[in-house]
N, C-alpha and C positions, 0 to 999 in steps of 0.2 A: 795485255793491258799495259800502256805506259803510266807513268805517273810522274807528275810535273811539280817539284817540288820549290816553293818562291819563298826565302828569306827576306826577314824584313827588318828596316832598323830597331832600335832596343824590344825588341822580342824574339824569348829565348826557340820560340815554334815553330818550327815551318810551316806555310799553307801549302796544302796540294790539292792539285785538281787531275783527275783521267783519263786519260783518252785510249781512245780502241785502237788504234793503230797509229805507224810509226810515224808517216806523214803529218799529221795531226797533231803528233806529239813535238816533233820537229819545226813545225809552224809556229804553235804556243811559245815552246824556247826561242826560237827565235825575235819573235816577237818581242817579250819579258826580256830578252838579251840586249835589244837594240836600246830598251828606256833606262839602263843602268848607267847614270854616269851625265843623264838629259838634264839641263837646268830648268829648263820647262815641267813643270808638273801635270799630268794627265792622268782622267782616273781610267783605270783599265779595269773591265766586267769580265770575270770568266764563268763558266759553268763547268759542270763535271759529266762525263760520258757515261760512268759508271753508276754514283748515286742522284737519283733523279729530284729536280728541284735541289740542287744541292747549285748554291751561286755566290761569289765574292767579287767585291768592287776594290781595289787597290789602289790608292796614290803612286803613283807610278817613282815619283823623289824615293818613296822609304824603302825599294827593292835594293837588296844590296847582292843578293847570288841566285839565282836560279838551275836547279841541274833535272836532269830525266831520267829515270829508271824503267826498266822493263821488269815488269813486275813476274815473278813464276811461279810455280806451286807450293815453294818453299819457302818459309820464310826467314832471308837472307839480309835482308836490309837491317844499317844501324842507324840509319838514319844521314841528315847530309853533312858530305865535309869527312866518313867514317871509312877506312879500308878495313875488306875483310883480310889478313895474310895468312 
């Protein structure tokens, strides 16, 4: 399971949505990658692989970083922007 983690301006939360595989997940970032920095404002809908009925609309202006994780059995992550050393 990936997880696709969207930063957004003055809020301290990331949103995340999930995808089942890498391609998928790679699409989304990509995607959310290209509208960082757009003057144009678009809303962007995503939905989540994992929890069902789970769906967010975005202004695409207020994305300010977007990253992917592979999520694993462990629980590793600190969150984004966070190294583990």
């Amino acid at each position: 399971m990936f997880t696709i983690e969207i930063t957004l301006k003055s809020n301290p939360l990331a949103l995340s949505v999930q995808r089942q595989d890498a391609a998928a997940a790679e699409a989304t970032y990509q995607q959310l990658a290209a509208l960082i920095g757009q003057p144009s404002c678009q809303v962007v809908h995503l939905t989540c692989d994992k929890v069902e009925g789970k769906k967010v609309a975005i202004a695409s202006t207020e994305i300010t970083a977007v990253q992917v994780l592979e999520k694993s059995g462990a629980a590793t992550s600190m969150g984004a922007g966070f190294l583990r050393g």
